[in-house]
C-alpha positions as CSV (number, residue, x, y, z in Angstrom):
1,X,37.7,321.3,-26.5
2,X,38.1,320.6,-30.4
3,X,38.7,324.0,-32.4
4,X,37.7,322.9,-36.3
5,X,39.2,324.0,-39.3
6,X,38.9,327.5,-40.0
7,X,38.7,326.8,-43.7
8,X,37.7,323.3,-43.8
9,X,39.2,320.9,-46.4
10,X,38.1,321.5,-50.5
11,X,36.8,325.2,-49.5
12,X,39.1,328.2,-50.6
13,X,40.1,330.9,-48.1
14,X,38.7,333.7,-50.8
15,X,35.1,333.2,-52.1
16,X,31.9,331.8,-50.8
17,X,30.5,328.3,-49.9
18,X,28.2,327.1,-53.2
19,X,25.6,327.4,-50.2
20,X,25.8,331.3,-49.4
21,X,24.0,334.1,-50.9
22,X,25.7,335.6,-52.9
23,X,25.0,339.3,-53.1
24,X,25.3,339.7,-57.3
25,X,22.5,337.2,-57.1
26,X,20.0,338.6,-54.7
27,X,16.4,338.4,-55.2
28,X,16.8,342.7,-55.4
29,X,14.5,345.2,-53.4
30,X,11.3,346.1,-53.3
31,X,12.1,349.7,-55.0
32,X,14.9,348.5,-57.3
33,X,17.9,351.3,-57.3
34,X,21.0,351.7,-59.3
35,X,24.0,349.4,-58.1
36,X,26.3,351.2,-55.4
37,X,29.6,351.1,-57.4
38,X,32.0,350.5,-54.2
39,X,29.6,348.0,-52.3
40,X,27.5,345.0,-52.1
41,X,24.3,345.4,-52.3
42,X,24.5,343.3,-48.5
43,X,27.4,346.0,-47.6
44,X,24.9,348.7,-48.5
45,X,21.8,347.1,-46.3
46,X,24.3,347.1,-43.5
47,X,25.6,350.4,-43.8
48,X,21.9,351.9,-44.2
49,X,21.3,350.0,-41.0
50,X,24.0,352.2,-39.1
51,X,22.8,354.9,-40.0
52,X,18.9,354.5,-39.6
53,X,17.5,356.3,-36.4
54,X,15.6,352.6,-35.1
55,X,19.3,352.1,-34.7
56,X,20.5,354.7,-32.8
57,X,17.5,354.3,-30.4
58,X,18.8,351.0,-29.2
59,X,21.5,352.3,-27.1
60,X,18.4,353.6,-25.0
61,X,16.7,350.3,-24.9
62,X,16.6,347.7,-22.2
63,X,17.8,344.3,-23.3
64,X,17.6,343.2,-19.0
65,X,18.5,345.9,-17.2
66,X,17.0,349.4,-17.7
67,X,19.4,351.9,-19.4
68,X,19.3,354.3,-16.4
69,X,20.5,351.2,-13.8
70,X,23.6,350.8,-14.4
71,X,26.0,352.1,-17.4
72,X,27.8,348.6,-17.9
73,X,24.9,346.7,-18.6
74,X,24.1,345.9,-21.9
75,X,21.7,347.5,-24.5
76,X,19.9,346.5,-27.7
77,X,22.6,347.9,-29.4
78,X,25.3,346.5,-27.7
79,X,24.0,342.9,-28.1
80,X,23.3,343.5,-31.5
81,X,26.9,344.3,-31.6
82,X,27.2,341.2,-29.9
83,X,25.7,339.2,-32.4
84,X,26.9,340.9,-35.0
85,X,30.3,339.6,-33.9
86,X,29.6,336.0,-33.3
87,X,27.9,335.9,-36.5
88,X,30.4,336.8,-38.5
89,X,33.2,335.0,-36.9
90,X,31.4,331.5,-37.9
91,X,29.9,332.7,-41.1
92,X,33.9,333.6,-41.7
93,X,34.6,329.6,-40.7
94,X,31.8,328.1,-42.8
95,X,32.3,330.6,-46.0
96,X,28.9,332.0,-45.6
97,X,28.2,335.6,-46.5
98,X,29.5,337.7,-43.2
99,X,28.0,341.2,-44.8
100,X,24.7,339.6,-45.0
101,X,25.3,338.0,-41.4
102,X,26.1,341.4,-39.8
103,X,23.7,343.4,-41.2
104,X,20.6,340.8,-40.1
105,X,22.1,341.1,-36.9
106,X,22.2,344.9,-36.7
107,X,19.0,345.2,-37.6
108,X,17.6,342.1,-35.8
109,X,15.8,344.1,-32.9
110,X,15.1,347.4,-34.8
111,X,11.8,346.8,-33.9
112,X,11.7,346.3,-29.9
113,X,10.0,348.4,-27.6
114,X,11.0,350.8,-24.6
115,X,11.8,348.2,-21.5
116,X,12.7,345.1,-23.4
117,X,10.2,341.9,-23.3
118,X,7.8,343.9,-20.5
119,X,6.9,346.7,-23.1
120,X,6.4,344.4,-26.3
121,X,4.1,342.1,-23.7
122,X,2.7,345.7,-22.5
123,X,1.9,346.8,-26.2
124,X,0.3,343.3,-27.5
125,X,-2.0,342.9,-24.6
126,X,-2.9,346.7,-25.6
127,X,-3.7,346.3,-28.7
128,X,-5.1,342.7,-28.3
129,X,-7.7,344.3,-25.7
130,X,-9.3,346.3,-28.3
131,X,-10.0,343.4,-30.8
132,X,-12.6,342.0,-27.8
133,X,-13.0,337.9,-27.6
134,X,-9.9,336.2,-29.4
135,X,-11.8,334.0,-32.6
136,X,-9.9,333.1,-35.9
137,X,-11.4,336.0,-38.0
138,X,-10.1,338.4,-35.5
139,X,-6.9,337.0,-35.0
140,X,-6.2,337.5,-38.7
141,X,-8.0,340.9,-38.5
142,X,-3.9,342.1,-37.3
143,X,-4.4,342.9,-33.3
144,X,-1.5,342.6,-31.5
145,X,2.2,343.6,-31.3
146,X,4.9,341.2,-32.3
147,X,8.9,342.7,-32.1
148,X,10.1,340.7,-35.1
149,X,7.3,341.9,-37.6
150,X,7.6,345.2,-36.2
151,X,11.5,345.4,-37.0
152,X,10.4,344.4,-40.7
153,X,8.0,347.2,-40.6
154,X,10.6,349.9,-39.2
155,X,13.0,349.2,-42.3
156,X,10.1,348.7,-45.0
157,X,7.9,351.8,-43.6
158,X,8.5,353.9,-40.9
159,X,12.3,354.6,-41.6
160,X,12.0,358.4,-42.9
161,X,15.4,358.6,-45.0
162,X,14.8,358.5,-49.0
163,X,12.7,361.0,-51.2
164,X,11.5,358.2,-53.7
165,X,10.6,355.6,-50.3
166,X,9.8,354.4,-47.1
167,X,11.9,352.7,-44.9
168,X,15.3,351.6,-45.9
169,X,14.5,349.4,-49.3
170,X,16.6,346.4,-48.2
171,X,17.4,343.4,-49.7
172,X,15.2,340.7,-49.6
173,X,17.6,338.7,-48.3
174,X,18.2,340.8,-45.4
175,X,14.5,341.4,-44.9
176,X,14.0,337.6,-44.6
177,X,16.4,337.3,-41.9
178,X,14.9,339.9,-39.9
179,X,11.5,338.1,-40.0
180,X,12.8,335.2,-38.4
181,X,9.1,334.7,-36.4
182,X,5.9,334.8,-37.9
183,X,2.2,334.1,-37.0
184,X,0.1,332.4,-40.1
185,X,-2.3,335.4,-39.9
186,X,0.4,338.3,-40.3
187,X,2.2,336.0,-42.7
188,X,-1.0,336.1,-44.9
189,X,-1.3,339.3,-44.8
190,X,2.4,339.9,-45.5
191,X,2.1,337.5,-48.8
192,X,-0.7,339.4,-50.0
193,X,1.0,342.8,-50.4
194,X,4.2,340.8,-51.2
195,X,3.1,337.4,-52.8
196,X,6.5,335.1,-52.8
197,X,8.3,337.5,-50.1
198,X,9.9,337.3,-46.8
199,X,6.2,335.8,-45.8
200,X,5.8,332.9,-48.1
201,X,8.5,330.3,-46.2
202,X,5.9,330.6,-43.3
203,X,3.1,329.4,-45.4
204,X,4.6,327.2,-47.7
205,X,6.8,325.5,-45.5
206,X,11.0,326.1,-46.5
207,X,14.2,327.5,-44.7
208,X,15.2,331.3,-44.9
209,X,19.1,331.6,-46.0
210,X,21.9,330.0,-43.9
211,X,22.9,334.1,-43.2
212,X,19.2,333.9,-41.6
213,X,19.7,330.9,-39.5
214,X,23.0,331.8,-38.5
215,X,22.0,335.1,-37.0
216,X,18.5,333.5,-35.4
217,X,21.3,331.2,-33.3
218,X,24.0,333.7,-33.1
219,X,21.7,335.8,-30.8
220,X,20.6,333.0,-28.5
221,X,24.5,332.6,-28.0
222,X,25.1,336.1,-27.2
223,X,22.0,336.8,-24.8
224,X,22.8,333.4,-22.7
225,X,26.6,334.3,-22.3
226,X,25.9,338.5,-21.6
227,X,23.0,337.7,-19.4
228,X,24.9,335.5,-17.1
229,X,27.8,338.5,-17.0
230,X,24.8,341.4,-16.2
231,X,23.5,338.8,-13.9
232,X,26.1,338.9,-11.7
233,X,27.4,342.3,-12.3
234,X,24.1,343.5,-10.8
235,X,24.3,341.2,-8.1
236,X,21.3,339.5,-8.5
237,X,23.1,336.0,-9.4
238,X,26.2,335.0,-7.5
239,X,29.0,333.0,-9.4
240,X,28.4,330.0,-7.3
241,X,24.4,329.7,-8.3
242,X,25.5,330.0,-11.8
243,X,27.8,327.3,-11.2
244,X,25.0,325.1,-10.6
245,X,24.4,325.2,-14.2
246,X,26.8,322.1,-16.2
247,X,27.3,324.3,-19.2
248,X,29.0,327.1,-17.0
249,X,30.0,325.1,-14.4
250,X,32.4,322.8,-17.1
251,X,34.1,326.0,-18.2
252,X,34.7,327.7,-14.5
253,X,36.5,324.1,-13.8
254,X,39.0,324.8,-16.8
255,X,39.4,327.9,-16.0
256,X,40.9,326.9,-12.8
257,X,42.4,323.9,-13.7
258,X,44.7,326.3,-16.0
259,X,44.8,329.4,-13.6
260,X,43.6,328.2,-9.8
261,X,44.5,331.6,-8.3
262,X,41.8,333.1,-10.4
263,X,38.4,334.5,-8.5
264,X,35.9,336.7,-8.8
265,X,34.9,338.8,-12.1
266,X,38.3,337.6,-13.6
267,X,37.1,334.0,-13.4
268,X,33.5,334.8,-14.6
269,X,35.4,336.5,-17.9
270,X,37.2,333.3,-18.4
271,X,34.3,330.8,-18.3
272,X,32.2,332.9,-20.5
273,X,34.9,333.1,-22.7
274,X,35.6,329.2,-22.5
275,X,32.0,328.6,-23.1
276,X,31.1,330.9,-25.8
277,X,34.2,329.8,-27.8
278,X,33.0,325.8,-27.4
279,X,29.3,327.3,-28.2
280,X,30.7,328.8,-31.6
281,X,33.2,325.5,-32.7
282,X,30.1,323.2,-31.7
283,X,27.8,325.4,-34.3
284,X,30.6,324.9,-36.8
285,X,31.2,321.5,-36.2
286,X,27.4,320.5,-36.2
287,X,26.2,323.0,-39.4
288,X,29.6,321.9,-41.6
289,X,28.3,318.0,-40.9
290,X,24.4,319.0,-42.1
291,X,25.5,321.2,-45.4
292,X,27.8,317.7,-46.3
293,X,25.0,315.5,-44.8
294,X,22.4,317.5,-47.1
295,X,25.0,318.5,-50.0
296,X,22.9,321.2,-50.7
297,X,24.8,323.3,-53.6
298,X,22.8,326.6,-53.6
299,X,20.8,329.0,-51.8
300,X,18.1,328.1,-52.8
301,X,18.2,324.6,-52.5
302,X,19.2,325.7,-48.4
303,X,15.3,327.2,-48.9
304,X,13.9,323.8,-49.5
305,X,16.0,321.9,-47.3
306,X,14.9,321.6,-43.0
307,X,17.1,324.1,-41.2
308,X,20.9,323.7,-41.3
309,X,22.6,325.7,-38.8
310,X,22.3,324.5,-35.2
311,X,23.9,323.3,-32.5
312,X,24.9,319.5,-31.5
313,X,22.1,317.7,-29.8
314,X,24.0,317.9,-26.1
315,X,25.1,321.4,-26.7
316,X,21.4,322.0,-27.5
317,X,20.2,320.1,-24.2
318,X,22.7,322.0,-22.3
319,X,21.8,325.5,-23.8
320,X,18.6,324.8,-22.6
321,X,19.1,324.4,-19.6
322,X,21.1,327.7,-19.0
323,X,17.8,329.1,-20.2
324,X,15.8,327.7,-18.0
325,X,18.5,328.9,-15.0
326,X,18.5,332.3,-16.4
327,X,14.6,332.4,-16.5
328,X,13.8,331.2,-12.9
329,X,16.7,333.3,-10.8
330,X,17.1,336.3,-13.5
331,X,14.2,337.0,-15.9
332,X,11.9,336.5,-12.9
333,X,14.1,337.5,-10.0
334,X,11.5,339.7,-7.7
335,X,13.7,343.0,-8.5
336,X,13.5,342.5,-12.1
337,X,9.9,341.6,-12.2
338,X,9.2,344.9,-9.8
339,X,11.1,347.2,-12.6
340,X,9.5,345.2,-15.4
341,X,5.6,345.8,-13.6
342,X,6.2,349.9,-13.7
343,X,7.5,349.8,-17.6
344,X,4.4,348.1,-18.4
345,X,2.3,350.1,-16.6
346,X,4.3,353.2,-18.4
347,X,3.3,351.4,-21.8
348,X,0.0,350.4,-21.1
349,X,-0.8,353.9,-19.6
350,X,0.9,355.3,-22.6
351,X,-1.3,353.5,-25.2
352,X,-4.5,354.5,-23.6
353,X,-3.9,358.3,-23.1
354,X,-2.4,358.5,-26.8
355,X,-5.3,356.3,-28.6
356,X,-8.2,358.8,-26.3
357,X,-6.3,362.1,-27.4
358,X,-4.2,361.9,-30.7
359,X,-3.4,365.1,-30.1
360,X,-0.7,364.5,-27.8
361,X,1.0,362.8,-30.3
362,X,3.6,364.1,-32.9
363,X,1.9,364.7,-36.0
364,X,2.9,362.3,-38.7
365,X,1.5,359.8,-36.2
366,X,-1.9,361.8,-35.3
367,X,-3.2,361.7,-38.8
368,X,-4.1,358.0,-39.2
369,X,-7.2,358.4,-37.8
370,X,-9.8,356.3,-40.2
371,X,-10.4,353.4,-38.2
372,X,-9.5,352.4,-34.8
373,X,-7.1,350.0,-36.1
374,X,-5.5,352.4,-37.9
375,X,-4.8,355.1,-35.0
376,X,-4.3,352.1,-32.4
377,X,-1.1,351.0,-34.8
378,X,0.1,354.5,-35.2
379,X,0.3,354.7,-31.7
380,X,1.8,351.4,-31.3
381,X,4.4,352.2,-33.5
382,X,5.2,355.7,-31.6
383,X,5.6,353.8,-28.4
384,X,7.7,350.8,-30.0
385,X,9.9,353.7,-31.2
386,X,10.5,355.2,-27.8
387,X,13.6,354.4,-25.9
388,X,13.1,353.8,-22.1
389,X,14.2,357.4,-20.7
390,X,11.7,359.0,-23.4
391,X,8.9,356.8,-22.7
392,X,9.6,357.2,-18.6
393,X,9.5,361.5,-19.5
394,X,6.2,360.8,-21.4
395,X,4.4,359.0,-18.7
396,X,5.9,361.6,-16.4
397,X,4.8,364.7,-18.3
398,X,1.1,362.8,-19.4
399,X,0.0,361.5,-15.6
400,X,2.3,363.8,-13.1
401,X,4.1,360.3,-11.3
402,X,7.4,358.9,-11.3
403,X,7.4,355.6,-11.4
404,X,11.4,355.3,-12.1
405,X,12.4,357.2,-9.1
């Protein structure tokens, strides 16, 4: 294992790379507001992040494991943590902007549902059944739930915080890294209430900011590693499948090449540990070589250059297949996909009752009720905003059956 430079050669330890955005130069807000005189405007975004109720929701939601199954497992929140705290340690290495990193991260999954993957796939194909046969017109007609757009949408709308706004007024710079998926048909209809915003690079071809890209791969690094740990801690994967998988397997070997007394959760620390530290000094190694390969000098000449920030091509292979291990004996292990069949049945039998009587919902989200598109995505976002232990109550109080004994 080859741990690069922390500061590589020519680059100062104080000050950006030419490359990073650089907060007295962001592209500003949507609302514009007076400079915060002891912050960055990208410290500000983060710290309005912390303190936004989305936030505070995701120590309720799944990331694998439902909140209520074990108190070790982890959360949105904790692997936003997470990725929060990869992010920064190779945006400090590369001299990118590690305020802009962290608060992408935190806010990253803002916009997930109750129960993880199951309730977002629970809440499109809700929504997607009321638009009738799928054609191009209706596709851009905005059916359908996606959890990246609908983080963008907690922190530009539904966010309840400021007297002069909605939603949090972040950066654009932050906002673009939160949108880091987009369908041509939302992206449309992004750029037409936004022309030139976080939207465009989806239409017009382009790279969001390295910050962006270095969050989009940060999280793939952190859900691989902490999905292996739940994995086992729930007793669903044993050490020895896992060590089926080369990546893994590699790191266990070193492990106890250096310690061979060392068993059980102890060894499973260590290998995680190897391999995420050889996941984050490949990332270095391979980004440092494109930014000199590219010699891009500027933020925005990152936007018009093919994405920068990546992995080595047999770290990449590898990665891949720990994901494809992680898919077959955890994502659909027959216990996980049991729990994940009840949340979307919660979901699903959520959406209906709330879209036939509004009245059962709060409110500020029974008044849209002009079009069916409207009230359908009021409700959508009410059930996105759930955690799992409220949405499990609802479902109980709504039908009388517990379907999370």
């Amino acid at each position: 294992m080859t741990e690069p430079a922390l500061f590589p050669a020519g680059r100062s330890v104080v000050g950006f790379a030419p490359c990073a955005s650089d907060p007295t130069h962001s592209r500003g807000r949507r609302f514009p507001e007076p400079e915060a005189p002891t912050r960055t405007a990208f410290q500000r975004d983060r710290d309005r992040v912390i303190h936004s109720t989305a936030f505070r929701r995701l120590v309720y939601k799944t990331q694998v494991f439902l909140n209520h199954e074990g108190d070790l497992f982890r959360t949105r929140l904790t692997h936003s943590l997470e990725v929060a705290q990869l992010g920064r340690s190779i945006a400090r290495s590369l001299q990118l902007n590690e305020d802009l990193v962290e608060a992408i991260a935190l806010a990253h999954d803002l916009g997930h549902t109750p129960f993880g993957h199951a309730g977002q796939d629970a809440l499109h194909a809700s929504l997607r059944s009321l638009a009738g046969p799928v054609d191009a017109e209706q596709d851009a007609s905005g059916w359908g739930f996606e959890h990246n757009l609908q983080s963008l949408r907690v922190v530009d709308r539904l966010e309840e915080r400021y007297p002069a706004f909605d939603g949090l007024n972040l950066c654009f710079e932050t906002r673009e890294g939160i949108l880091k998926h987009c369908s041509r048909a939302n992206a449309e209809r992004l750029e037409a209430v936004e022309p030139g915003g976080v939207a465009a690079r989806f239409l017009r071809g382009g790279s969001p900011s390295l910050e962006a890209q270095l969050c989009n791969l940060a999280d793939e690094i952190a859900y691989n590693a902490h999905d292996i740990d739940d994995g086992v801690r729930s007793g669903l994967l044993s050490l020895e499948q896992v060590a089926e998988v080369p990546l893994f397997d590699g790191f266990r070997r070193q492990a106890l090449d250096e310690f061979p007394q060392l068993q059980g959760r102890r060894l499973l620390f260590e290998s995680i540990r190897l391999m995420l530290s050889e996941q984050v000094y490949d990332v270095i190694r391979t980004t440092q070589a494109a930014l000199d390969a590219a010699g891009v000098d500027s933020a925005d000449a990152v936007r018009r250059a093919d994405p920068l920030v990546s992995f080595s091509l047999g770290m990449r292979a590898q990665s891949q297949v720990l994901k494809t291990f992680l898919l077959r004996n955890l994502y659909r292990h027959p216990q996980v996909m049991e729990t994940t069949d009840r949340a979307r049945q919660v979901v699903s039998d959520l959406f209906t009752r709330y879209l036939d009587d509004p009245a059962q919902l709060p409110d500020a989200h029974a008044s849209a009720r002009d079009s069916l598109q409207q009230r359908a995505r009021a409700v959508a976002d009410y059930i996105a905003g759930m955690t799992d232990r409220f949405a499990i109550r609802e479902h109980e109080r709504l039908f009388g059956r517990v379907l999370f004994p």
